[in-house]
N, CA, C and O atoms as a GROMACS GRO file, in nm:
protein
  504
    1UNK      N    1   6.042   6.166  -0.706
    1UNK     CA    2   6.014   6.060  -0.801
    1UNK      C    3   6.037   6.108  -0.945
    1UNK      O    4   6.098   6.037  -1.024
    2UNK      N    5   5.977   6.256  -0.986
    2UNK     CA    6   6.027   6.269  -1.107
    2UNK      C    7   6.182   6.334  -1.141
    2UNK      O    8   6.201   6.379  -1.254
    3UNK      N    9   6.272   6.337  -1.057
    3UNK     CA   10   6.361   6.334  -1.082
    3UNK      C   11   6.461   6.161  -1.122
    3UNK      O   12   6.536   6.112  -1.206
    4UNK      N   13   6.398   6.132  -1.004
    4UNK     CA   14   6.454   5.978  -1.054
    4UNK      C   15   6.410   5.909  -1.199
    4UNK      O   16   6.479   5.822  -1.253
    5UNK      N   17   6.294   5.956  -1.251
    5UNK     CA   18   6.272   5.897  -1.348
    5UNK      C   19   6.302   6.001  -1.489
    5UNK      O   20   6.321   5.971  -1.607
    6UNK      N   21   6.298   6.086  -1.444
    6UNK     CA   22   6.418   6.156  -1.549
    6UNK      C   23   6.558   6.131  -1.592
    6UNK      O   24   6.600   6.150  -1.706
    7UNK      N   25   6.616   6.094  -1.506
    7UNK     CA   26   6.768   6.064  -1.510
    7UNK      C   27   6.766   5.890  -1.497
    7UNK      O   28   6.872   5.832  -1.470
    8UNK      N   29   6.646   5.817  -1.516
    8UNK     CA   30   6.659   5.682  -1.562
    8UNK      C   31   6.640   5.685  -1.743
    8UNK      O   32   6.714   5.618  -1.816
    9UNK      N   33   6.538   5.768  -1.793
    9UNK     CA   34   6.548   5.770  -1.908
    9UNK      C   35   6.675   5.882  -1.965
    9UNK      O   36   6.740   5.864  -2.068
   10UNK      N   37   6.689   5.982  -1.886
   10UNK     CA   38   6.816   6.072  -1.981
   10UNK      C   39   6.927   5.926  -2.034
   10UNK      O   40   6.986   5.894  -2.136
   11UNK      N   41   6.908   5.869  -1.897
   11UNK     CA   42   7.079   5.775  -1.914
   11UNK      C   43   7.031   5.666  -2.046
   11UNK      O   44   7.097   5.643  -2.147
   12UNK      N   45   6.917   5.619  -2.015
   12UNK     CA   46   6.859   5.557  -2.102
   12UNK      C   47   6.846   5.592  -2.270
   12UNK      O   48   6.893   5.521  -2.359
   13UNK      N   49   6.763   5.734  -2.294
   13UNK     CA   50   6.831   5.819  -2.420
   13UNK      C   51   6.968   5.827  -2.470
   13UNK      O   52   6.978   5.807  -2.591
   14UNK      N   53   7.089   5.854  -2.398
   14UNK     CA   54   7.227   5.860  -2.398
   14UNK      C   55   7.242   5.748  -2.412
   14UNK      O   56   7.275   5.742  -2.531
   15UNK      N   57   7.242   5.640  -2.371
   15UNK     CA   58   7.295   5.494  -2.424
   15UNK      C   59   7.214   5.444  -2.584
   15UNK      O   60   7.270   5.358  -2.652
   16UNK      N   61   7.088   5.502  -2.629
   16UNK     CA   62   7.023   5.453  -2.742
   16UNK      C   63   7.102   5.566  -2.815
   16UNK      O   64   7.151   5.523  -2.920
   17UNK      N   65   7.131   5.714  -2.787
   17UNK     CA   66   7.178   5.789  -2.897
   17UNK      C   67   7.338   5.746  -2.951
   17UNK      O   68   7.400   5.793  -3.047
   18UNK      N   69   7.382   5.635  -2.849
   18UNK     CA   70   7.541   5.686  -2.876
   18UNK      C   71   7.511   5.578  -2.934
   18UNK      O   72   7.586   5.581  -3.032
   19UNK      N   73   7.426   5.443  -2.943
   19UNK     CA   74   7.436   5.320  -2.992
   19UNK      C   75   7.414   5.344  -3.167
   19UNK      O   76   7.460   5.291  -3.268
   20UNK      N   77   7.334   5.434  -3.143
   20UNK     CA   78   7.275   5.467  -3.321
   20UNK      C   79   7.339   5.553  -3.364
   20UNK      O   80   7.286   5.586  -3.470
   21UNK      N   81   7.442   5.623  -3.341
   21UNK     CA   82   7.512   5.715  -3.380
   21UNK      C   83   7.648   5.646  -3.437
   21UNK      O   84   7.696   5.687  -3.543
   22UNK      N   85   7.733   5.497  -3.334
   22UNK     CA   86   7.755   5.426  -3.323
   22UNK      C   87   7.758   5.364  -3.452
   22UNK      O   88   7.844   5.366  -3.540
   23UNK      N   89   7.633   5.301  -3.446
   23UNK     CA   90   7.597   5.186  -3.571
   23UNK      C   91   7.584   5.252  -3.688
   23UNK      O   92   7.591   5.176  -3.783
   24UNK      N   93   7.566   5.393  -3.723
   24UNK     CA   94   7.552   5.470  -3.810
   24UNK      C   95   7.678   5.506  -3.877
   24UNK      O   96   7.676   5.520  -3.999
   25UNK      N   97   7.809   5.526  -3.795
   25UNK     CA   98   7.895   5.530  -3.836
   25UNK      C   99   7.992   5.485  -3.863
   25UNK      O  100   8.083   5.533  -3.931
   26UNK      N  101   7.978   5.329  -3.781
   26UNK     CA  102   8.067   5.185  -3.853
   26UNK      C  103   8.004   5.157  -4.006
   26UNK      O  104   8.075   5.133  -4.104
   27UNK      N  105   7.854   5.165  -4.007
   27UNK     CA  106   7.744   5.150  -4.100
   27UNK      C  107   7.836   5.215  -4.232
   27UNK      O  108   7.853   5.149  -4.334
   28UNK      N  109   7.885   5.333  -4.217
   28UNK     CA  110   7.888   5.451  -4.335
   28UNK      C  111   8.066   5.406  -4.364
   28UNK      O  112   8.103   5.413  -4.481
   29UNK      N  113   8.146   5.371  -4.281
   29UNK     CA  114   8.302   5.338  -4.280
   29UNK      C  115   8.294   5.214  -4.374
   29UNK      O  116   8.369   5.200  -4.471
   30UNK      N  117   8.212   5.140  -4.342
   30UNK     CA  118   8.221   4.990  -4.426
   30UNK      C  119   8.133   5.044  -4.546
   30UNK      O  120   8.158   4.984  -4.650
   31UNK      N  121   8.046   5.131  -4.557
   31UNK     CA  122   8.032   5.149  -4.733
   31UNK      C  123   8.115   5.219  -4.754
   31UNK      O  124   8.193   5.137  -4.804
   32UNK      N  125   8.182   5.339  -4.759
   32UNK     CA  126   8.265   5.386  -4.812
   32UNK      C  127   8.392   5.350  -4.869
   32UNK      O  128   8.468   5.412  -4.944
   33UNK      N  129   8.400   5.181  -4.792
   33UNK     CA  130   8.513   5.124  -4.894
   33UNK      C  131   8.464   5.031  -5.061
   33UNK      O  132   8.530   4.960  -5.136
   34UNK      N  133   8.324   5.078  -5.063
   34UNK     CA  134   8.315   5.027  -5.186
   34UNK      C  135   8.240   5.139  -5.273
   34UNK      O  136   8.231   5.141  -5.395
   35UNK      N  137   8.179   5.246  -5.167
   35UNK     CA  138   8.085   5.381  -5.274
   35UNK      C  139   8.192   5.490  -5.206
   35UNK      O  140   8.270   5.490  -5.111
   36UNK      N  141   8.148   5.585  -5.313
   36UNK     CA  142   8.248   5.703  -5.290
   36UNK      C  143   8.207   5.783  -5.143
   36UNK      O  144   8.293   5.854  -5.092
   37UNK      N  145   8.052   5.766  -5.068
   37UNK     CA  146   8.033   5.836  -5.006
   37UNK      C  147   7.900   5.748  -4.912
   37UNK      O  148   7.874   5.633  -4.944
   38UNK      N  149   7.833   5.806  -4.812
   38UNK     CA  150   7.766   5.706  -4.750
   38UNK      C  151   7.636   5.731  -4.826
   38UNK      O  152   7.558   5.643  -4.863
   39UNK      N  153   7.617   5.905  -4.851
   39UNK     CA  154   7.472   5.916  -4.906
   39UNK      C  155   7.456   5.830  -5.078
   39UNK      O  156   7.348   5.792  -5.125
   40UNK      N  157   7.577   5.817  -5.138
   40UNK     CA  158   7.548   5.757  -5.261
   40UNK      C  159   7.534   5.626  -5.281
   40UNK      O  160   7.487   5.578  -5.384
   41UNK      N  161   7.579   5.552  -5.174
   41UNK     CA  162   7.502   5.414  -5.149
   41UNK      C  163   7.446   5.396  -5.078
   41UNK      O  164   7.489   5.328  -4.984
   42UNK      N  165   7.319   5.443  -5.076
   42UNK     CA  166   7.186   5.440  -5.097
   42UNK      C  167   7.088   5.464  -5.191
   42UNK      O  168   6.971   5.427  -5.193
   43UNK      N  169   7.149   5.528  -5.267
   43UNK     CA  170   7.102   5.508  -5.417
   43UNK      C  171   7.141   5.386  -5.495
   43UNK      O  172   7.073   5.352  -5.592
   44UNK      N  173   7.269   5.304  -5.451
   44UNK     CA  174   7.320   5.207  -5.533
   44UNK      C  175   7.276   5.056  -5.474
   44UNK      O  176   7.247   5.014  -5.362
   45UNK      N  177   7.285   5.002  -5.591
   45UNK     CA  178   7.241   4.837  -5.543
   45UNK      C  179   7.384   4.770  -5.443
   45UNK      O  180   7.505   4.786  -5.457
   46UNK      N  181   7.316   4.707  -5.361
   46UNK     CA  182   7.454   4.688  -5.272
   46UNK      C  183   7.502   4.577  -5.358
   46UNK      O  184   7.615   4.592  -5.405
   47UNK      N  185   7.410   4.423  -5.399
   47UNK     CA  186   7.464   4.319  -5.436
   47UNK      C  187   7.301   4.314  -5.544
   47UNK      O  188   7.193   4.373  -5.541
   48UNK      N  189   7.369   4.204  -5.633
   48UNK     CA  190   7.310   4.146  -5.732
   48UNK      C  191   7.178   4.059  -5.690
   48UNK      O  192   7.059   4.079  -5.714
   49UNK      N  193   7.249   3.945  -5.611
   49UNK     CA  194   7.196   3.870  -5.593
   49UNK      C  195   7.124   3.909  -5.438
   49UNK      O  196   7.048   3.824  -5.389
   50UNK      N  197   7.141   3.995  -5.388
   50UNK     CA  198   7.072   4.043  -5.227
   50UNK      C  199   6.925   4.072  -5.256
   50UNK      O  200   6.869   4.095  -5.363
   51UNK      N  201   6.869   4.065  -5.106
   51UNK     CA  202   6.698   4.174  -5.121
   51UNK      C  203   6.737   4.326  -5.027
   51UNK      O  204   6.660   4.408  -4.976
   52UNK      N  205   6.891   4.321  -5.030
   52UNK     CA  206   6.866   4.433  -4.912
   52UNK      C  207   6.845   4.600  -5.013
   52UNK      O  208   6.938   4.632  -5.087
   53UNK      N  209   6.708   4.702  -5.003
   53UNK     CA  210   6.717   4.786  -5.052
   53UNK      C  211   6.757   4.909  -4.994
   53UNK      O  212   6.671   4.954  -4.918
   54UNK      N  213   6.854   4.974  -5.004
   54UNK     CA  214   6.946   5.060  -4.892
   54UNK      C  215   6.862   5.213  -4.951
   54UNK      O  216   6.897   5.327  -4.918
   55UNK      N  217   6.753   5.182  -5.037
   55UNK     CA  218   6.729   5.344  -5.101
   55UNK      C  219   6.653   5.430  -4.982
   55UNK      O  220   6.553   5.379  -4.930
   56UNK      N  221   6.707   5.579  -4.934
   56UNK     CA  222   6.643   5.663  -4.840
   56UNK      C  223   6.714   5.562  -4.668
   56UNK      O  224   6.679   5.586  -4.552
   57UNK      N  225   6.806   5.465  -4.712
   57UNK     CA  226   6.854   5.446  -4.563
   57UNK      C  227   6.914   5.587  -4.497
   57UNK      O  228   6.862   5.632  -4.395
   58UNK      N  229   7.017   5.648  -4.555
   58UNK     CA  230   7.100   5.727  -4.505
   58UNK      C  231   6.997   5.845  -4.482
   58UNK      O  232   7.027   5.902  -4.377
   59UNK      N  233   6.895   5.896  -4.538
   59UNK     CA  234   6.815   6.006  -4.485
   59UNK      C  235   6.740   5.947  -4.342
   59UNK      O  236   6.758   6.003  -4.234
   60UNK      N  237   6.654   5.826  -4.356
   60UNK     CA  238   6.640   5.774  -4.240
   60UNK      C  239   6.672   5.813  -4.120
   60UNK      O  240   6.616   5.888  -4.039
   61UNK      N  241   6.807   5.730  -4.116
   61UNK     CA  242   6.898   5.701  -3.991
   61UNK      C  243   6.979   5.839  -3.953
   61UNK      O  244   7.052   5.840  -3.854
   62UNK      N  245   6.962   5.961  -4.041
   62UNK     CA  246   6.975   6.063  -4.005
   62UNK      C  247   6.862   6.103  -3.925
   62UNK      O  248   6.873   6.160  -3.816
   63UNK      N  249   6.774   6.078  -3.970
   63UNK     CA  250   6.647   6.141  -3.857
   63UNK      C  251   6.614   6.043  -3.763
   63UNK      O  252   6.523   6.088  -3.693
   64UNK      N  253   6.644   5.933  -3.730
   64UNK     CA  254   6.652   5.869  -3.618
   64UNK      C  255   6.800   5.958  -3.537
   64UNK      O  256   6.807   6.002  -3.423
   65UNK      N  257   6.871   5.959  -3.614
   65UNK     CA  258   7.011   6.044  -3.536
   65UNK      C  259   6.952   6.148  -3.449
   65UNK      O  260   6.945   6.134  -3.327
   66UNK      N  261   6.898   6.280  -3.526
   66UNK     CA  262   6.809   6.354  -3.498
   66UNK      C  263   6.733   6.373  -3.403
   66UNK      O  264   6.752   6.464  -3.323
   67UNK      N  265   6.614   6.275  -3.395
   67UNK     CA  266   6.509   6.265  -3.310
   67UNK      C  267   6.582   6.195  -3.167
   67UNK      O  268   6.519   6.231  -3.068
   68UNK      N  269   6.680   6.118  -3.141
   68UNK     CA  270   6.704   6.057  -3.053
   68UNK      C  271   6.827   6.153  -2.948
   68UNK      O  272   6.840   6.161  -2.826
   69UNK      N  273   6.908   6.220  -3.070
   69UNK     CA  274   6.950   6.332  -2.936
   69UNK      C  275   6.836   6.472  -2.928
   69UNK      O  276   6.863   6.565  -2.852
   70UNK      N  277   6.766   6.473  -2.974
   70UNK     CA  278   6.629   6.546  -2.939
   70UNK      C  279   6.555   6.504  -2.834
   70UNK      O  280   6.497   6.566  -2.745
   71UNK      N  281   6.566   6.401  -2.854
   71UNK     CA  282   6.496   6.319  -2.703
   71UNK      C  283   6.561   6.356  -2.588
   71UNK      O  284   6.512   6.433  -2.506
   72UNK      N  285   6.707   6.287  -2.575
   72UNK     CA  286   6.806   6.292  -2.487
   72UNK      C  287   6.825   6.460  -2.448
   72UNK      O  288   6.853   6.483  -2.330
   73UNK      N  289   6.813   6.564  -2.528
   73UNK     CA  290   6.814   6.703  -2.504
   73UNK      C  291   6.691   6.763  -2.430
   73UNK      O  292   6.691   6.848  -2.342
   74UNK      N  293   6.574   6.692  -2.495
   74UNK     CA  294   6.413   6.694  -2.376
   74UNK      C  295   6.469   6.588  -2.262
   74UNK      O  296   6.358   6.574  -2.212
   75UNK      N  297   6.514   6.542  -2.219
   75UNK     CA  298   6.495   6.449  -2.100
   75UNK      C  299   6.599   6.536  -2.042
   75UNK      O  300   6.545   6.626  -1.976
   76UNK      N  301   6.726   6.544  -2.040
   76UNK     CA  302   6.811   6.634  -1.991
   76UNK      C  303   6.698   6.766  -1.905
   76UNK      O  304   6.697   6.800  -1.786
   77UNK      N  305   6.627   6.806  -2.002
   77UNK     CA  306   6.577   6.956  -1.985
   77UNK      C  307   6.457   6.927  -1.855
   77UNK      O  308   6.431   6.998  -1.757
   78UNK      N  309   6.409   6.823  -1.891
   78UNK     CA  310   6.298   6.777  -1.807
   78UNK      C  311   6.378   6.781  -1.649
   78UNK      O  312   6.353   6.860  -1.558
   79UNK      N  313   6.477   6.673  -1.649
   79UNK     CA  314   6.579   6.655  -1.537
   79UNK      C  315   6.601   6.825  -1.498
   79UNK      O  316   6.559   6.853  -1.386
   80UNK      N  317   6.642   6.907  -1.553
   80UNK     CA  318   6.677   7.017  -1.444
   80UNK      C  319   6.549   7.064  -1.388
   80UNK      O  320   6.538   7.092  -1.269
   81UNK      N  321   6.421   7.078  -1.501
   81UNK     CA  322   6.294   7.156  -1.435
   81UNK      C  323   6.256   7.041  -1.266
   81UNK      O  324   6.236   7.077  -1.150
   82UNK      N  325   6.260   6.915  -1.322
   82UNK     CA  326   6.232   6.833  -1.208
   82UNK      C  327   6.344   6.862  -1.087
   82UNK      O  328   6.307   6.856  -0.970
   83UNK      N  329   6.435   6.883  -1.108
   83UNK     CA  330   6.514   6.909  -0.976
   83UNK      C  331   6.519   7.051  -0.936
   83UNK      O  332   6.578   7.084  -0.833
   84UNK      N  333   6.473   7.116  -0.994
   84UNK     CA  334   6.433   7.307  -0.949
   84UNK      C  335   6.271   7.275  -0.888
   84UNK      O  336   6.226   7.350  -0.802
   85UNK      N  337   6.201   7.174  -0.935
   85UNK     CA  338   6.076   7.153  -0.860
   85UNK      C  339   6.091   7.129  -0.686
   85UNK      O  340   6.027   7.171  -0.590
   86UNK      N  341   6.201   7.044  -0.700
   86UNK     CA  342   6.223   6.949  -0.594
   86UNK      C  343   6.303   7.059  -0.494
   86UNK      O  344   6.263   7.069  -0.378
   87UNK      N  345   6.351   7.093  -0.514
   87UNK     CA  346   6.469   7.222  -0.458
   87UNK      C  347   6.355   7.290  -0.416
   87UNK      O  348   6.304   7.264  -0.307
   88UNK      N  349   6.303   7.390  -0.502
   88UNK     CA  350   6.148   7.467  -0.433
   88UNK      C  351   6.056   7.390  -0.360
   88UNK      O  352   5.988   7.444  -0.272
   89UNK      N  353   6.046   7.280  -0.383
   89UNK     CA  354   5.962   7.196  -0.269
   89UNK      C  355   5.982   7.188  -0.162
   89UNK      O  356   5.888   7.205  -0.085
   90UNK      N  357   6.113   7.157  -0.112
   90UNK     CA  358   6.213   7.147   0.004
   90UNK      C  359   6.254   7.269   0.053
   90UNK      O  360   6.257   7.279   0.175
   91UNK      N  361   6.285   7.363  -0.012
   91UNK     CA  362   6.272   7.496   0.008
   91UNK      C  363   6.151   7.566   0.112
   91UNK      O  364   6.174   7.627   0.217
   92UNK      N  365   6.031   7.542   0.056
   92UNK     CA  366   5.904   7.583   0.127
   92UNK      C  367   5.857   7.510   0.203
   92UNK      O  368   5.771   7.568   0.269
   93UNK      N  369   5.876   7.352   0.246
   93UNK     CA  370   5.860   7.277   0.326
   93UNK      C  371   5.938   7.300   0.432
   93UNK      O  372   5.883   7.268   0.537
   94UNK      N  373   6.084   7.360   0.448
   94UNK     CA  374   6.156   7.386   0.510
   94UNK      C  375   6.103   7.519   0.610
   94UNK      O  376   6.087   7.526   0.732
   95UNK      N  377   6.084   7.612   0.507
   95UNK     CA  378   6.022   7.802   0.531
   95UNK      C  379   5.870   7.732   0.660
   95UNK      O  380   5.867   7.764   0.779
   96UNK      N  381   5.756   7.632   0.588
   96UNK     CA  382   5.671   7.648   0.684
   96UNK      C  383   5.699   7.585   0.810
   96UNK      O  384   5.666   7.636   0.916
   97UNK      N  385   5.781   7.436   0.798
   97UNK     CA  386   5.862   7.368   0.980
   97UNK      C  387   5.892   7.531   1.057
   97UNK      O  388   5.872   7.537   1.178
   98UNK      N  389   5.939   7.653   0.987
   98UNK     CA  390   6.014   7.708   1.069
   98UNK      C  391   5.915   7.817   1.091
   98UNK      O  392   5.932   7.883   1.193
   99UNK      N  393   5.806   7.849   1.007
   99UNK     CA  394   5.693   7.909   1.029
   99UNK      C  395   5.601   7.878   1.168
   99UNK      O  396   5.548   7.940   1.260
  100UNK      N  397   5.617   7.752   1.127
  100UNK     CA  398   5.525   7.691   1.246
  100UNK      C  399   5.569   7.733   1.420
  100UNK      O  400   5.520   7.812   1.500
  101UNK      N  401   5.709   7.618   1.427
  101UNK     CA  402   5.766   7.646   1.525
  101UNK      C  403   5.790   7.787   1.540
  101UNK      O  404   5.859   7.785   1.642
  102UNK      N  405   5.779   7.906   1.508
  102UNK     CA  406   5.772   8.037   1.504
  102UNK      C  407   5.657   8.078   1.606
  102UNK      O  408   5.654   8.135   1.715
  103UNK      N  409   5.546   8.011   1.502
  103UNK     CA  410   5.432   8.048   1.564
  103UNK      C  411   5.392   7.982   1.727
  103UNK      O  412   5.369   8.039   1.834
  104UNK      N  413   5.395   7.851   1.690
  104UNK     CA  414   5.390   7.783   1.799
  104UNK      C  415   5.474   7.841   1.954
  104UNK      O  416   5.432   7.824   2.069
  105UNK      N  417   5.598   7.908   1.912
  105UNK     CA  418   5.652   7.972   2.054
  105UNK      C  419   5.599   8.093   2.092
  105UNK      O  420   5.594   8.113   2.214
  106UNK      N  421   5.540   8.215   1.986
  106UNK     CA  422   5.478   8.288   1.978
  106UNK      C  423   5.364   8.285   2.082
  106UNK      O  424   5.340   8.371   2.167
  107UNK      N  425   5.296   8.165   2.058
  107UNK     CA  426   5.138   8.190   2.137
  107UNK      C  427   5.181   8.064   2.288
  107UNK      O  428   5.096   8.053   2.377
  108UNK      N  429   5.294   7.993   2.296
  108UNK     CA  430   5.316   7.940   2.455
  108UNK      C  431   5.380   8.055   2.487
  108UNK      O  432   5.427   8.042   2.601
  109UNK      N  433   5.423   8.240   2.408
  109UNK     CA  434   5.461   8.299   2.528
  109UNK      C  435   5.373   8.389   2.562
  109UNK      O  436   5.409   8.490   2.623
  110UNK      N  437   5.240   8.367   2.529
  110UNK     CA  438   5.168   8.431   2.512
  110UNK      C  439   5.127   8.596   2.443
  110UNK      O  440   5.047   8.684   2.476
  111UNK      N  441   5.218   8.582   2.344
  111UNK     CA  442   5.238   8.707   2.246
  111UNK      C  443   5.307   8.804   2.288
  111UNK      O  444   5.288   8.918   2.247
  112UNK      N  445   5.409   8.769   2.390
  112UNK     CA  446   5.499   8.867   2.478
  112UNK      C  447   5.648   8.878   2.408
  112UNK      O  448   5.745   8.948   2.437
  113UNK      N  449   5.632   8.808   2.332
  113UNK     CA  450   5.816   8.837   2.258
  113UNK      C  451   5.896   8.754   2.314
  113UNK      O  452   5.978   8.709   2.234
  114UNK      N  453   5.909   8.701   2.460
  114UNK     CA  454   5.958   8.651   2.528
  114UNK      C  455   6.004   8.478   2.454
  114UNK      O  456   5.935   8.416   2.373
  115UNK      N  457   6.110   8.442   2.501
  115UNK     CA  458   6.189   8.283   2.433
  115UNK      C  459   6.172   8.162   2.502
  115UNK      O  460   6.231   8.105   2.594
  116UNK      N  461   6.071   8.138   2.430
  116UNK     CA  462   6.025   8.004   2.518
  116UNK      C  463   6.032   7.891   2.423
  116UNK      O  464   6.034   7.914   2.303
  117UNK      N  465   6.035   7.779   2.465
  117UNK     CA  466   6.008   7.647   2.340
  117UNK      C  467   5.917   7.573   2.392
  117UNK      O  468   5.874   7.573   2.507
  118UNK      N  469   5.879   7.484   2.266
  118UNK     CA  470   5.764   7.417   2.308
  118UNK      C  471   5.736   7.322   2.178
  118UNK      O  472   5.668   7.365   2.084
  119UNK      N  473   5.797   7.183   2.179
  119UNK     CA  474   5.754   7.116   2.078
  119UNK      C  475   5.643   7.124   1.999
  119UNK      O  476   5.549   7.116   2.078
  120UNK      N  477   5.603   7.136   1.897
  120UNK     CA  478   5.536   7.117   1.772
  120UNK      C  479   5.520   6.989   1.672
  120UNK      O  480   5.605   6.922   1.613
  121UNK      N  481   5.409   6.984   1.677
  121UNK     CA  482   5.382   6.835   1.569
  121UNK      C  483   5.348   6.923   1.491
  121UNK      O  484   5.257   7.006   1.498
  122UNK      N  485   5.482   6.887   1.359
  122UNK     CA  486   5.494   6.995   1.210
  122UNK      C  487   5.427   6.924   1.152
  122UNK      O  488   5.407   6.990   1.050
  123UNK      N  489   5.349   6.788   1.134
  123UNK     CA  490   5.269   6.702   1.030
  123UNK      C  491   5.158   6.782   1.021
  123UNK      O  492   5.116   6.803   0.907
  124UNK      N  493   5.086   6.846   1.139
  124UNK     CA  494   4.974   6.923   1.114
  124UNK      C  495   4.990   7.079   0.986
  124UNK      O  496   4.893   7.145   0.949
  125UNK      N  497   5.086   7.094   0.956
  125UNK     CA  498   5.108   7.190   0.898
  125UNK      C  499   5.146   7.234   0.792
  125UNK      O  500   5.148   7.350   0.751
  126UNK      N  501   5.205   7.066   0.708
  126UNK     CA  502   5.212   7.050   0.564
  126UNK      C  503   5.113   6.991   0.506
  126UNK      O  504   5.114   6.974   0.384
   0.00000   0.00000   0.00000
């Protein structure tokens, strides 16, 4: 389960980082055809007659830039620890089925070494 829900939000992070990274940089292409640069209009009035105040946008939306492949870099990271969980889980779930049935032929041969089988109900044993 926590793998699945790791790699619902990684994909989820990755689609919000590329969208704002995205909008950030059509954002900065269309000022630059009227300010020399993206950080200096934000210091400048866009229009006269507007309410839009662009001052501290471009520091902003840098740290939304920031924080959101930060995210996407923790969820990534989360995703491998969760699937090295899951791997060792299956791993040792695997080791005791074969523990068991080990044991279980062990004592139908009555501790003689000898190769005998003998079904096992492995539910008792995880």
């Amino acid at each position: 389960m926590d793998v699945v829900v790791c790699v619902i939000f990684a994909v989820i992070s990755l689609v919000n980082a590329i969208l704002v990274s995205g909008g950030f940089a059509s954002w900065c292409s269309a000022v630059t055809k009227r300010f020399p640069s993206c950080e200096s209009a934000t210091v400048m009035k866009i229009g006269k007659d507007s309410d839009i105040d662009p001052s501290g946008f471009f520091i902003q939306i840098g740290t939304v830039q920031f924080g959101i492949w930060t995210l996407l870099v923790s969820w990534v990271l989360l995703l491998v620890l969760a699937g090295r969980k899951l791997f060792i889980y299956h791993e040792r779930e695997n080791i005791i089925v074969s523990m068991a049935r080990e044991r279980q032929r062990y004592l139908s041969s009555g501790g003689r070494g000898s190769i005998g089988y003998t079904p096992v109900d492995y539910q008792n044993y995880m």
